[in-house]
mmCIF file of the N, C-alpha and C atoms, coordinates in Angstrom:
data_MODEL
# 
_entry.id   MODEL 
# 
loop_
_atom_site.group_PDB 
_atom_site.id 
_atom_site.type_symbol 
_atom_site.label_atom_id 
_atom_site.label_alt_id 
_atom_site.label_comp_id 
_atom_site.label_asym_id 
_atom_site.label_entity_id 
_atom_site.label_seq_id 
_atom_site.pdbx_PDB_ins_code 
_atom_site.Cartn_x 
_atom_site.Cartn_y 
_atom_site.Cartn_z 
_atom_site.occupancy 
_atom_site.B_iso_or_equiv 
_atom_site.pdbx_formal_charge 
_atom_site.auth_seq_id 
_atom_site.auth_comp_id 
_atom_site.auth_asym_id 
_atom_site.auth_atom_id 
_atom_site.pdbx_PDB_model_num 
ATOM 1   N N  . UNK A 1 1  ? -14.831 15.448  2.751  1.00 0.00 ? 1  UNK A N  1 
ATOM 2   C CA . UNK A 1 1  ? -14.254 14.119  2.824  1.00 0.00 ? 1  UNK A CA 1 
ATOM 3   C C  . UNK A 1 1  ? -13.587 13.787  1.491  1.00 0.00 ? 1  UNK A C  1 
ATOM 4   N N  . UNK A 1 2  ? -12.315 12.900  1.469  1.00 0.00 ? 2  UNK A N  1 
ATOM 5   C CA . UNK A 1 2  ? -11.716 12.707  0.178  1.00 0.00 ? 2  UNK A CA 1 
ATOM 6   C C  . UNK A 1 2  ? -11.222 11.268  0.333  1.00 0.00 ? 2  UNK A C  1 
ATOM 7   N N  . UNK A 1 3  ? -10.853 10.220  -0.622 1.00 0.00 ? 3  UNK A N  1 
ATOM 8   C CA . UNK A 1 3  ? -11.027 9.011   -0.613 1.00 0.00 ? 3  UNK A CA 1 
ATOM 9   C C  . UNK A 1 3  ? -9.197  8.663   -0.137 1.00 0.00 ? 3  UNK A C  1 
ATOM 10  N N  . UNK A 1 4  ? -8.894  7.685   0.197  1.00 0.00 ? 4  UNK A N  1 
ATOM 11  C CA . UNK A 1 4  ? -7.654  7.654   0.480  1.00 0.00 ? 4  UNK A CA 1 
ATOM 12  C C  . UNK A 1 4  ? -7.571  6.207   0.660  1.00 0.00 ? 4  UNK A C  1 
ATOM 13  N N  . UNK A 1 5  ? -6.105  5.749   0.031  1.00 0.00 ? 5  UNK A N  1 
ATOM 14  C CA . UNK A 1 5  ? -5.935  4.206   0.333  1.00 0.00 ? 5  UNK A CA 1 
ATOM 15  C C  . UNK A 1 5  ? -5.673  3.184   1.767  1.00 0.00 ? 5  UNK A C  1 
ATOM 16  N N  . UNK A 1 6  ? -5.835  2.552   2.136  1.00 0.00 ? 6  UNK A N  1 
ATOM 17  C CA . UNK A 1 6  ? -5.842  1.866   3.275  1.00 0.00 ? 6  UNK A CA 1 
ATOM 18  C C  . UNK A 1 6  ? -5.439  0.520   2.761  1.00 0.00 ? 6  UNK A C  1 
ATOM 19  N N  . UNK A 1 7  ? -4.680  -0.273  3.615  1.00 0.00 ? 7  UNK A N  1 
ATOM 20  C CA . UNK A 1 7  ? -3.878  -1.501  3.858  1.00 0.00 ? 7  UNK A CA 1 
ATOM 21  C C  . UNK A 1 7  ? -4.841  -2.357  4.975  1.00 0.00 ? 7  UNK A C  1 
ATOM 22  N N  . UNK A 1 8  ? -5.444  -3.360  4.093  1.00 0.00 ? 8  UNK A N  1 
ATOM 23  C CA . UNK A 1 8  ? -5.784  -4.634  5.303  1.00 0.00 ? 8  UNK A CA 1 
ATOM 24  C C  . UNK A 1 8  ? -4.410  -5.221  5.740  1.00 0.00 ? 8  UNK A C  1 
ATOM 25  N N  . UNK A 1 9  ? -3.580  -5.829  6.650  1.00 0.00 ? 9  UNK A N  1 
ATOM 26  C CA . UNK A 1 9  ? -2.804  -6.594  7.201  1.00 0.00 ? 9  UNK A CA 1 
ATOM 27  C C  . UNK A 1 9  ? -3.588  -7.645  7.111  1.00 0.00 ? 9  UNK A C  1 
ATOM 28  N N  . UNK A 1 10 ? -4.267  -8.359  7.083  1.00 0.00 ? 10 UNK A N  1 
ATOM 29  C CA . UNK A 1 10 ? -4.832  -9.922  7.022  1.00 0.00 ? 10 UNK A CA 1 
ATOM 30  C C  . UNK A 1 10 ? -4.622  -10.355 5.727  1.00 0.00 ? 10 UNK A C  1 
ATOM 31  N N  . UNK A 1 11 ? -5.086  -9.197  4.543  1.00 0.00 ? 11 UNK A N  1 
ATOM 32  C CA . UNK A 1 11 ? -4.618  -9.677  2.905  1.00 0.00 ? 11 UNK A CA 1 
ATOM 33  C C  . UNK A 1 11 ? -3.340  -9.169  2.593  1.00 0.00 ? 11 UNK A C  1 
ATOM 34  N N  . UNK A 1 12 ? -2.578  -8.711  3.175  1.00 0.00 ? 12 UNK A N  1 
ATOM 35  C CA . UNK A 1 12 ? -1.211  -8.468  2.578  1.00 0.00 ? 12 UNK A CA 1 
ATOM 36  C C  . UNK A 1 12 ? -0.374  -9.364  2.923  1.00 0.00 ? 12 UNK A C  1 
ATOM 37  N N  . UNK A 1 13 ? 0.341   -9.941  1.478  1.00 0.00 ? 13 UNK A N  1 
ATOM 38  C CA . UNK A 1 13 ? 1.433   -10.600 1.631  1.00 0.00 ? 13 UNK A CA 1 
ATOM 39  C C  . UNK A 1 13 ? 2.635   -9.922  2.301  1.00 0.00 ? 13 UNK A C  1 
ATOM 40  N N  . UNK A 1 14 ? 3.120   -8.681  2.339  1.00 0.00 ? 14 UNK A N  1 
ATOM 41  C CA . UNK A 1 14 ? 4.219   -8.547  3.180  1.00 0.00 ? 14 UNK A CA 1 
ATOM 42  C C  . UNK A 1 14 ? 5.538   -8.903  1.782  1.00 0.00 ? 14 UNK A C  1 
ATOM 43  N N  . UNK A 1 15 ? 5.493   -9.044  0.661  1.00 0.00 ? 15 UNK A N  1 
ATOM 44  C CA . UNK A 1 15 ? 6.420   -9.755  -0.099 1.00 0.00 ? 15 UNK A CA 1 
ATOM 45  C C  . UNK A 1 15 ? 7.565   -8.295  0.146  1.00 0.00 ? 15 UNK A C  1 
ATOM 46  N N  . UNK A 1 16 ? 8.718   -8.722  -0.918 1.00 0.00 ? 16 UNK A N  1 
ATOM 47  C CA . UNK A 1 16 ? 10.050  -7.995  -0.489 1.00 0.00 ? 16 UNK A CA 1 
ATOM 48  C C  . UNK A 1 16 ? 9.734   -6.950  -1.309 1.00 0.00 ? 16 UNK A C  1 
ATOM 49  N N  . UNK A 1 17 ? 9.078   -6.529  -2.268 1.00 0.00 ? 17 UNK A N  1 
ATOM 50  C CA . UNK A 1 17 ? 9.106   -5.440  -2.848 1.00 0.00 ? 17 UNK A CA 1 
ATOM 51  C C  . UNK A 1 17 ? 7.269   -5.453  -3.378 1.00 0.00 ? 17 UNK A C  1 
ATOM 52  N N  . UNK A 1 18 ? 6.726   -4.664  -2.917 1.00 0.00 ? 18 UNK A N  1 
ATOM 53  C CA . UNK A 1 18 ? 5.349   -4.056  -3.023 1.00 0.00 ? 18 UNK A CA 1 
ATOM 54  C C  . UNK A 1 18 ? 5.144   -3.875  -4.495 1.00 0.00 ? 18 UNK A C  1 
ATOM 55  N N  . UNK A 1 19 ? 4.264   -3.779  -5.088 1.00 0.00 ? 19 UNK A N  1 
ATOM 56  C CA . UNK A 1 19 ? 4.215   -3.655  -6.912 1.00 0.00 ? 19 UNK A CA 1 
ATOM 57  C C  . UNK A 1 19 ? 3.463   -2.984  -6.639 1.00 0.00 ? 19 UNK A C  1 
ATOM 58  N N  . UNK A 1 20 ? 2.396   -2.106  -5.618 1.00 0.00 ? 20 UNK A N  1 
ATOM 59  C CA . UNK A 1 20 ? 1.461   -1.223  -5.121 1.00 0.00 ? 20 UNK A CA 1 
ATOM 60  C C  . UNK A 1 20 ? 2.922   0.472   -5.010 1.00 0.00 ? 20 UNK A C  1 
ATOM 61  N N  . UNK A 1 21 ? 3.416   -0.264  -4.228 1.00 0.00 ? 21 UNK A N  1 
ATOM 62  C CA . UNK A 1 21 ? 4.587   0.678   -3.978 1.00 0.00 ? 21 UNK A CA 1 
ATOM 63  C C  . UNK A 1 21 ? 5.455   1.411   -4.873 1.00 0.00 ? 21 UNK A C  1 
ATOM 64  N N  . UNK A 1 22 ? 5.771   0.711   -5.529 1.00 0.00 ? 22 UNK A N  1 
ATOM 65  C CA . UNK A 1 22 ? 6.338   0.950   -6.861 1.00 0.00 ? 22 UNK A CA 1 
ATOM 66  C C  . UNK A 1 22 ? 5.482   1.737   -8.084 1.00 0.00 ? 22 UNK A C  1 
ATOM 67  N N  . UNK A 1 23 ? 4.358   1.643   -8.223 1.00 0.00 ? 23 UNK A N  1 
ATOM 68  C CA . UNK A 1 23 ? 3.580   2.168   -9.509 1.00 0.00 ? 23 UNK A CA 1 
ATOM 69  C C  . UNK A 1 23 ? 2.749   3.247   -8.324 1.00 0.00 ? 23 UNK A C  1 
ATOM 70  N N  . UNK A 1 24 ? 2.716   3.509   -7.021 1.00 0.00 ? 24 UNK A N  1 
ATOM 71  C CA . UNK A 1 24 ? 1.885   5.217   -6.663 1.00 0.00 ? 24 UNK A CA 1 
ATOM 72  C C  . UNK A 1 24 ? 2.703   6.046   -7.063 1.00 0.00 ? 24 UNK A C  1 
ATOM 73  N N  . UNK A 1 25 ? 1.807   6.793   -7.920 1.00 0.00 ? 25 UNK A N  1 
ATOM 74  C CA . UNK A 1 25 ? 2.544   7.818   -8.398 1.00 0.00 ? 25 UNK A CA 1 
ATOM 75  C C  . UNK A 1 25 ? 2.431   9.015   -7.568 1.00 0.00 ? 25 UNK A C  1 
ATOM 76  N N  . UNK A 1 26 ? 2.442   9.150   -6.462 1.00 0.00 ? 26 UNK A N  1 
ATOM 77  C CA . UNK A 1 26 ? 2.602   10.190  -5.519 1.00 0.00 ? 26 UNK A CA 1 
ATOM 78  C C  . UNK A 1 26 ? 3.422   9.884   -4.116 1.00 0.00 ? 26 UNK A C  1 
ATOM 79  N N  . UNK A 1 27 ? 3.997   8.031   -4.455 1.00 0.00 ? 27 UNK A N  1 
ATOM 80  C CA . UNK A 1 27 ? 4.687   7.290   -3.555 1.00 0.00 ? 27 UNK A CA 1 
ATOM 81  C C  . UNK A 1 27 ? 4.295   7.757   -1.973 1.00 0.00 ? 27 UNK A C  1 
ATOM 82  N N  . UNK A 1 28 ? 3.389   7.574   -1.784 1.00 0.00 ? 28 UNK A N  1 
ATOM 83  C CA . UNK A 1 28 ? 3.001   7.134   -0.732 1.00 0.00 ? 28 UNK A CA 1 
ATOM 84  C C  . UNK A 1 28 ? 2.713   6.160   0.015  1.00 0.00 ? 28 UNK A C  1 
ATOM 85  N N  . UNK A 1 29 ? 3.039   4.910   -0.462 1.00 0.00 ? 29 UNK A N  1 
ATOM 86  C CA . UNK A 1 29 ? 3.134   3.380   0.029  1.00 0.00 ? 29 UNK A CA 1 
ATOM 87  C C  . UNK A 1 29 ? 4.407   3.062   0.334  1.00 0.00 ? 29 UNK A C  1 
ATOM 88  N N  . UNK A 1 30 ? 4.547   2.690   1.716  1.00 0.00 ? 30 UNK A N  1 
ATOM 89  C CA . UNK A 1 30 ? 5.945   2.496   2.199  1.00 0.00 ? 30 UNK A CA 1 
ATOM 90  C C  . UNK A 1 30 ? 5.571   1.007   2.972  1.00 0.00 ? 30 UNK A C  1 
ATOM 91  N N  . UNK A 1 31 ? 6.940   0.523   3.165  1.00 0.00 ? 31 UNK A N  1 
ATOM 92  C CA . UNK A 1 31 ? 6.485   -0.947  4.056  1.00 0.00 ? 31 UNK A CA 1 
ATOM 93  C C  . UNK A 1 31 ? 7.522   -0.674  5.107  1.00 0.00 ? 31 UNK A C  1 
ATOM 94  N N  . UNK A 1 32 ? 6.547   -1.513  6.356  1.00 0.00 ? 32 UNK A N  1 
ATOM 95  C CA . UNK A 1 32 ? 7.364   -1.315  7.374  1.00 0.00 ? 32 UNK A CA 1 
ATOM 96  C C  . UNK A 1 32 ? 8.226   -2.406  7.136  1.00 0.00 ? 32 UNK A C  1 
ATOM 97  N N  . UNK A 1 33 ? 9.115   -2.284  8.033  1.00 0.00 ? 33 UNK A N  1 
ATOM 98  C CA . UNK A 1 33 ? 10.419  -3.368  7.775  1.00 0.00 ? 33 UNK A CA 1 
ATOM 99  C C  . UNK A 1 33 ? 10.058  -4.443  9.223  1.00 0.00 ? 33 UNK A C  1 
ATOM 100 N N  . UNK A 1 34 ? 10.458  -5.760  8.592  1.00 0.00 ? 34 UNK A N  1 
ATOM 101 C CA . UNK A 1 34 ? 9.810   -6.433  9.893  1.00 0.00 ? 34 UNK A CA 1 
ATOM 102 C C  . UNK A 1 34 ? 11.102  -7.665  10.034 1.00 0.00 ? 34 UNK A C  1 
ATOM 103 N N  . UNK A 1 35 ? 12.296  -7.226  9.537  1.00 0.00 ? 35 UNK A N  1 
ATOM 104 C CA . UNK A 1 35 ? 13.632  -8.468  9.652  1.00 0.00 ? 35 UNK A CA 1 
ATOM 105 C C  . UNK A 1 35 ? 13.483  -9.180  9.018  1.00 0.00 ? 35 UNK A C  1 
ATOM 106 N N  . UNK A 1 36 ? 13.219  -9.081  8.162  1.00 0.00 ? 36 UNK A N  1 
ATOM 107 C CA . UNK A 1 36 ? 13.168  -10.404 6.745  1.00 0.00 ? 36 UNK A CA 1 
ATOM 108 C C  . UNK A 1 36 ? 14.212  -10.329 5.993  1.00 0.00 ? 36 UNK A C  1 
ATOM 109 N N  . UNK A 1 37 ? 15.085  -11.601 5.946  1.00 0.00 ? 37 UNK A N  1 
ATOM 110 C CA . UNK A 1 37 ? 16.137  -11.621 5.206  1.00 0.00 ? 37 UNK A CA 1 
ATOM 111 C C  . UNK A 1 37 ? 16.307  -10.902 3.868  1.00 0.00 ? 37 UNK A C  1 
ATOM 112 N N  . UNK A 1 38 ? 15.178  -10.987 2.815  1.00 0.00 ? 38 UNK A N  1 
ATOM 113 C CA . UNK A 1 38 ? 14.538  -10.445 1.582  1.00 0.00 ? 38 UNK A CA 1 
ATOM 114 C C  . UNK A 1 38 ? 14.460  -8.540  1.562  1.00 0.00 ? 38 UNK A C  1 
ATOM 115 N N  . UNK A 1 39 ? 14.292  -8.773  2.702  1.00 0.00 ? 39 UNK A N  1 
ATOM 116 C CA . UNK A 1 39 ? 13.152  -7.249  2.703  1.00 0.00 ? 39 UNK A CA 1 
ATOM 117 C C  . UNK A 1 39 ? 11.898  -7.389  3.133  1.00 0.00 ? 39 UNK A C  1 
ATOM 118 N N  . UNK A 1 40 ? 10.824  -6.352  2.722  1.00 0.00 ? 40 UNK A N  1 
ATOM 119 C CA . UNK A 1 40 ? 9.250   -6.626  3.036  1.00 0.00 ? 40 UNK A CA 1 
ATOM 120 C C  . UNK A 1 40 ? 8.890   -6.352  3.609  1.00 0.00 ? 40 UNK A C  1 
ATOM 121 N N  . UNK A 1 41 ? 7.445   -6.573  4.108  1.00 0.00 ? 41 UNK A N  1 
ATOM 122 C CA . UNK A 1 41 ? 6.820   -6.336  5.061  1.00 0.00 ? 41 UNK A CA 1 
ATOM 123 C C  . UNK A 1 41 ? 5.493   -5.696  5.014  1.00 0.00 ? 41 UNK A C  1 
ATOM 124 N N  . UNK A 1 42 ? 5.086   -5.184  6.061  1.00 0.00 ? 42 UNK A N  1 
ATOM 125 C CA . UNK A 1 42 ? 3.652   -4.365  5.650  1.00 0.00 ? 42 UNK A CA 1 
ATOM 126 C C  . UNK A 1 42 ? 3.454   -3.526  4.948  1.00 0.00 ? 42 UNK A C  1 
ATOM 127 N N  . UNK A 1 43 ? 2.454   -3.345  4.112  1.00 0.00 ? 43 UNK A N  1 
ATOM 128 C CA . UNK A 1 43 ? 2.418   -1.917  3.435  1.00 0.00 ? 43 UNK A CA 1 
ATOM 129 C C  . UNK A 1 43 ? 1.738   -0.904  3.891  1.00 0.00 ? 43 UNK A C  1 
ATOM 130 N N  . UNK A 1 44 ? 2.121   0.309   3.808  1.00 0.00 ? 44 UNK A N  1 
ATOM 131 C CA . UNK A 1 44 ? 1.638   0.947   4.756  1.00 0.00 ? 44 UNK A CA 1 
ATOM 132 C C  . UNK A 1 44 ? 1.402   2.521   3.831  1.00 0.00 ? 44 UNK A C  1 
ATOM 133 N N  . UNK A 1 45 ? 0.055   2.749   4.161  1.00 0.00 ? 45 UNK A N  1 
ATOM 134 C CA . UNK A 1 45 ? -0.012  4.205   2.927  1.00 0.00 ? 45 UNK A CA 1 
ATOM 135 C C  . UNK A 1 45 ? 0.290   5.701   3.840  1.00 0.00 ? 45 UNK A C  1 
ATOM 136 N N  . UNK A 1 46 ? 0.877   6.614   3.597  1.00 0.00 ? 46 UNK A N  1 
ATOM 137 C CA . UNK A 1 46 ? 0.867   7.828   4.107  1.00 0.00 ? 46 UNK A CA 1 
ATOM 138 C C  . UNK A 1 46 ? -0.292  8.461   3.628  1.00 0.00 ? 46 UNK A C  1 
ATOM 139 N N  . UNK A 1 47 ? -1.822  8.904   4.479  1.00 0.00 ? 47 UNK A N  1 
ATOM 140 C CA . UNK A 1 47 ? -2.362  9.287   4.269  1.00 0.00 ? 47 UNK A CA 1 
ATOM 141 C C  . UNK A 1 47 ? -2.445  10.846  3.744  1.00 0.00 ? 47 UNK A C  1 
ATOM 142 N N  . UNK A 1 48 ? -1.332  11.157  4.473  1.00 0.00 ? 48 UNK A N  1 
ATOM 143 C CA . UNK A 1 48 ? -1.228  13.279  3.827  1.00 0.00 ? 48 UNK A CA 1 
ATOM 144 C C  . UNK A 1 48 ? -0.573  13.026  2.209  1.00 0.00 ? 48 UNK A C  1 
ATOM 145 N N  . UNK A 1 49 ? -0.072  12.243  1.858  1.00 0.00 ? 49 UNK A N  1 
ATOM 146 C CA . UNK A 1 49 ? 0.196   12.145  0.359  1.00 0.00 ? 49 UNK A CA 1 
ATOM 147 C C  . UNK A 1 49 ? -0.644  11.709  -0.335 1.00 0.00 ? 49 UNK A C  1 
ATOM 148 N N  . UNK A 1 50 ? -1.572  10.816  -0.292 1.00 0.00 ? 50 UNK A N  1 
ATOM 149 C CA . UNK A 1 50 ? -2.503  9.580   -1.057 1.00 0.00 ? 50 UNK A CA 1 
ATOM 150 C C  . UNK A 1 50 ? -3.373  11.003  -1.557 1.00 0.00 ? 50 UNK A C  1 
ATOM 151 N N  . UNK A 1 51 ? -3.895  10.869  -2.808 1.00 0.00 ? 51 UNK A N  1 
ATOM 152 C CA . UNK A 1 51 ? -4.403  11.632  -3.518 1.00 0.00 ? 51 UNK A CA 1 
ATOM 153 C C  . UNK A 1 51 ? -5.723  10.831  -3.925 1.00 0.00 ? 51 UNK A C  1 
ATOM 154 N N  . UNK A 1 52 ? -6.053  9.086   -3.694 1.00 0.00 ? 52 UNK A N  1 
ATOM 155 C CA . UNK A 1 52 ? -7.143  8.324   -3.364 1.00 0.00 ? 52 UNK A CA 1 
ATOM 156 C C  . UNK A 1 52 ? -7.237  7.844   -5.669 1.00 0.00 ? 52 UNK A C  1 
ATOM 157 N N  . UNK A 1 53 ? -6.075  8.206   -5.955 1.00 0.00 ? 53 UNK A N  1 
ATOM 158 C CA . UNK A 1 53 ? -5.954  7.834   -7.530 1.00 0.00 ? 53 UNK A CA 1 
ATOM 159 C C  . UNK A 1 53 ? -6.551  6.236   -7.682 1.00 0.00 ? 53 UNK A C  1 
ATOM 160 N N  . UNK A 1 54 ? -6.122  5.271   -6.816 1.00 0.00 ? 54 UNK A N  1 
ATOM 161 C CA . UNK A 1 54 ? -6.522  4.291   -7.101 1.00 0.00 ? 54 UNK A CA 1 
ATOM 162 C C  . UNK A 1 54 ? -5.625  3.215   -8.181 1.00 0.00 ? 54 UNK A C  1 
ATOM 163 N N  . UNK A 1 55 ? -4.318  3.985   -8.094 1.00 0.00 ? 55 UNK A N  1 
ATOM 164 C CA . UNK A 1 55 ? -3.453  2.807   -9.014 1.00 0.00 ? 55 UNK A CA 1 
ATOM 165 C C  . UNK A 1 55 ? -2.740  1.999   -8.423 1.00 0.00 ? 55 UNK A C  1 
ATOM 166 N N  . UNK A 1 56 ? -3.407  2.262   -6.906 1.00 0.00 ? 56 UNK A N  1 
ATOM 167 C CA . UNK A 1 56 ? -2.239  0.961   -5.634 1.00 0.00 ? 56 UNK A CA 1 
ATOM 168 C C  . UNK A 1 56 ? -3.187  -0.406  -5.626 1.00 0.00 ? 56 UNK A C  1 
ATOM 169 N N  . UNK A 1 57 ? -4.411  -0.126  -6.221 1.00 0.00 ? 57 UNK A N  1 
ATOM 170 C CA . UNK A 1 57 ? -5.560  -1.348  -6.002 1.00 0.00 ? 57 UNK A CA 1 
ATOM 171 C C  . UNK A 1 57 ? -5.390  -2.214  -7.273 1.00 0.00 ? 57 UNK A C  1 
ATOM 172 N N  . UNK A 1 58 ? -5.270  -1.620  -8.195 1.00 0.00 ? 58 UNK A N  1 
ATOM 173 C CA . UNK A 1 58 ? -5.302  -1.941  -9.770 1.00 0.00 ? 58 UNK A CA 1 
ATOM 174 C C  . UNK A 1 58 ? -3.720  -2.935  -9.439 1.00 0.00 ? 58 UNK A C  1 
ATOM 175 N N  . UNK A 1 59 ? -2.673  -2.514  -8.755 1.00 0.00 ? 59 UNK A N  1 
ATOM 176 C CA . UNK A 1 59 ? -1.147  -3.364  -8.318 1.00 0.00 ? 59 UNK A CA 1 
ATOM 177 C C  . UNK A 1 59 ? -1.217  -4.556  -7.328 1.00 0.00 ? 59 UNK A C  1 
ATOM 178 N N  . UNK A 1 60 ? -2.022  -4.041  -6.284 1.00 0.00 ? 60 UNK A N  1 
ATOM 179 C CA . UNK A 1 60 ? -1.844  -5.162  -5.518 1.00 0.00 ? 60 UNK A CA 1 
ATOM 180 C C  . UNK A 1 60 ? -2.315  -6.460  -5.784 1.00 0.00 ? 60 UNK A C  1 
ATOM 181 N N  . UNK A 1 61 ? -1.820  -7.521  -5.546 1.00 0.00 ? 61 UNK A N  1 
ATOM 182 C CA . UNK A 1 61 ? -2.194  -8.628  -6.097 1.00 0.00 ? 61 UNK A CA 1 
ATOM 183 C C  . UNK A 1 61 ? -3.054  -9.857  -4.928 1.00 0.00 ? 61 UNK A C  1 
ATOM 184 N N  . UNK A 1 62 ? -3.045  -9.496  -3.661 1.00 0.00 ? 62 UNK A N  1 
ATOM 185 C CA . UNK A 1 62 ? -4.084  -10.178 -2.881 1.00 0.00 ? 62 UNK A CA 1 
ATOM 186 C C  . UNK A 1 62 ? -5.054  -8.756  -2.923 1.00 0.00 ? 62 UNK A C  1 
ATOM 187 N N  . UNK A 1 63 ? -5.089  -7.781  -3.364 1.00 0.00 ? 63 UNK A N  1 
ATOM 188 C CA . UNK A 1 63 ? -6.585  -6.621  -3.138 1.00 0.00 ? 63 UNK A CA 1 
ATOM 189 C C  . UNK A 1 63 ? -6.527  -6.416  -1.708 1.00 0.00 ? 63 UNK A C  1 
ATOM 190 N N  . UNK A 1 64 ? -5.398  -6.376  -0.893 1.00 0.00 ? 64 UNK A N  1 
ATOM 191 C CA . UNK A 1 64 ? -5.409  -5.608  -0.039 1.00 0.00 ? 64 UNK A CA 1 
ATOM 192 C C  . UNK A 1 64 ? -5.743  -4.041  0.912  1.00 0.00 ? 64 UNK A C  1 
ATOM 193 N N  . UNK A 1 65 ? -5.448  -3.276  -0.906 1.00 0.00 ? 65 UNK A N  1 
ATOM 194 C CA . UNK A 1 65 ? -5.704  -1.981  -0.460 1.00 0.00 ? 65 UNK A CA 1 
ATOM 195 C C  . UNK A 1 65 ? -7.233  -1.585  -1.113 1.00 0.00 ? 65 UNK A C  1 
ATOM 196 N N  . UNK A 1 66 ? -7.944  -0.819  -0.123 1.00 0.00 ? 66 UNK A N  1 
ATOM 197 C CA . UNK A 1 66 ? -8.995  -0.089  -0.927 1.00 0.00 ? 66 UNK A CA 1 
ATOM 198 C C  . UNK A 1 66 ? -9.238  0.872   -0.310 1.00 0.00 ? 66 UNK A C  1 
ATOM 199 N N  . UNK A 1 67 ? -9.974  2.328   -1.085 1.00 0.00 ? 67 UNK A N  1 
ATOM 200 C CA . UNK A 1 67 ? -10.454 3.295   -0.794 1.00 0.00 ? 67 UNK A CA 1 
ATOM 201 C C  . UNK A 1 67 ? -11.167 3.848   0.371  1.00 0.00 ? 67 UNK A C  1 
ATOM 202 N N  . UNK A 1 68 ? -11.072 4.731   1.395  1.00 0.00 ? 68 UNK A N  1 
ATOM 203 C CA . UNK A 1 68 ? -12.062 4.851   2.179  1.00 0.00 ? 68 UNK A CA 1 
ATOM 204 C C  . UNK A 1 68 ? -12.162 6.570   1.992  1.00 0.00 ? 68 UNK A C  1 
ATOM 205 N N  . UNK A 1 69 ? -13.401 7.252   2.947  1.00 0.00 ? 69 UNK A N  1 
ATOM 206 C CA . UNK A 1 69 ? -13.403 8.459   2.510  1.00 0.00 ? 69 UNK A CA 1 
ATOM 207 C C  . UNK A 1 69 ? -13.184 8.635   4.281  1.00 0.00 ? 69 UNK A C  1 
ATOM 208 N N  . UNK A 1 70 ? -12.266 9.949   4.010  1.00 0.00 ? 70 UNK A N  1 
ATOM 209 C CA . UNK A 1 70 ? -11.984 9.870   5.384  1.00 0.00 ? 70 UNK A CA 1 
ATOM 210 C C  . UNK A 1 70 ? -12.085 11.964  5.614  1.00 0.00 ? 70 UNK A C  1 
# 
């Protein structure tokens, strides 16, 4: 088993540009696109990339994402 990031949808803001997204350094946080004039949307982790580093938790700013071992 190895730890990997996960996205609540109830704590994610959805804002136009992810600050989780931006600082994985193996970019595996993508957002779905949901028609927002801005941009945005869900964030969403690719689990075959996530390496479970833990610098998408330390970014997000509602603590949306956390670790699970999967």
């Amino acid at each position: 088993m190895r730890p990997v990031a996960v996205v609540n949808p109830d704590l994610c803001d959805k804002r136009p540009v992810c600050p989780s997204m931006r600082f994985c350094p193996q970019k595996a946080i993508s957002q779905k696109s949901e028609g927002r004039f801005f941009g945005g949307g869900l964030s969403i982790v690719d689990q075959s990339k996530c390496t479970g580093c833990g610098v998408c938790m330390r970014y997000c700013p509602r603590g949306a994402i956390s670790l699970v071992s999967v």
